[in-house]
C-alpha positions in Angstrom: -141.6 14.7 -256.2 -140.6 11.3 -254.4 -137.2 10.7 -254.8 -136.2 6.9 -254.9 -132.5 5.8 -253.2 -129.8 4.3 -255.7 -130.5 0.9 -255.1 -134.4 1.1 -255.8 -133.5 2.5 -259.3 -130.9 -0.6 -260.0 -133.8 -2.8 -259.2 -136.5 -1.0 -261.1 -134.1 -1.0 -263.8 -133.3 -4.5 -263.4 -137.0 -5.8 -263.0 -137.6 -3.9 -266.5 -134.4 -5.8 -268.5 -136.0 -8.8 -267.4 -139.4 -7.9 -268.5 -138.2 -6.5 -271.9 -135.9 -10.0 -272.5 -138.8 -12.3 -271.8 -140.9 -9.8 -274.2 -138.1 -9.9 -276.9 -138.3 -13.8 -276.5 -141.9 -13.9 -278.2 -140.7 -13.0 -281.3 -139.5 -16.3 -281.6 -142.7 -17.8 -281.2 -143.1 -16.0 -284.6 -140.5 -16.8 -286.7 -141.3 -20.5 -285.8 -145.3 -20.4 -287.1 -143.8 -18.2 -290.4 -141.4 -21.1 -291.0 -143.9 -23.8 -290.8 -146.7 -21.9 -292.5 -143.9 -21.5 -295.3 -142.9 -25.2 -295.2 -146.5 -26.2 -295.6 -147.4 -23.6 -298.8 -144.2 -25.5 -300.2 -144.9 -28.7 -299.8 -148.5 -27.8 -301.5 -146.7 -26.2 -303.8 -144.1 -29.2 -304.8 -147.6 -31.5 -304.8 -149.4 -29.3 -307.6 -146.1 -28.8 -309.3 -143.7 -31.7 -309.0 -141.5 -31.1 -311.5 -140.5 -27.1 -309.8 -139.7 -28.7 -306.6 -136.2 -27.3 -307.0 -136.9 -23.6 -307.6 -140.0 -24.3 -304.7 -137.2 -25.6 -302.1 -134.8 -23.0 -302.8 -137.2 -19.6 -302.7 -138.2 -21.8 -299.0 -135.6 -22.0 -297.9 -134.3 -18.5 -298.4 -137.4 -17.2 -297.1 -137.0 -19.3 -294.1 -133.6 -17.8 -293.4 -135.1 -14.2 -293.6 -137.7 -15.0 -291.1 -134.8 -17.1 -288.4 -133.2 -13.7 -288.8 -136.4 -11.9 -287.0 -135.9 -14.9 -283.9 -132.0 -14.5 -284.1 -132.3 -10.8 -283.8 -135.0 -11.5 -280.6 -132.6 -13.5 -278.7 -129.2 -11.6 -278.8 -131.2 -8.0 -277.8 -132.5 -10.8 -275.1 -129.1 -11.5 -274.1 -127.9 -8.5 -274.2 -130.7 -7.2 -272.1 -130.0 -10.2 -269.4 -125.8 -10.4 -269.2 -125.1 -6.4 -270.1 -127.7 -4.0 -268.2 -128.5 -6.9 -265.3 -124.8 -7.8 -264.6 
């Protein structure tokens, strides 16, 4: 069994905090195209249907929020990856 020193394990461990908050990051590429694929059904929706624009905008909007919670969620475990294992 190879047995690494302490400060080759800090590293390794570092090099893999990185890695995971760049990963985590990519989740936001998600909850970006979900937002604008749901902006676009709604405004489709508001031009078949003018006069449900209201009930249209609100069910968008809170379906929006759900899916900023996926990319808010990403970035703090990013953070916390980067300022509380690295530091």
């Amino acid at each position: 069994m190879v047995e690494f020193s302490p400060q080759v394990i800090e590293t390794i461990i570092k090099a893999a905090a990185l890695i995971g908050a760049g990963l985590a990051l990519i989740a936001g590429i998600g909850a970006g195209v979900g937002q604008g694929y749901a902006a676009g059904k709604a405004v489709e929706s508001v031009a078949r249907q003018p006069e449900a624009r209201g009930i249209i905008t609100i069910t968008m909007l809170i379906g929006q929020a759900v899916a900023e919670s996926t990319g808010i969620y990403a970035l703090v475990f990013a953070l916390i990856l980067l300022f509380f294992i690295i530091l």
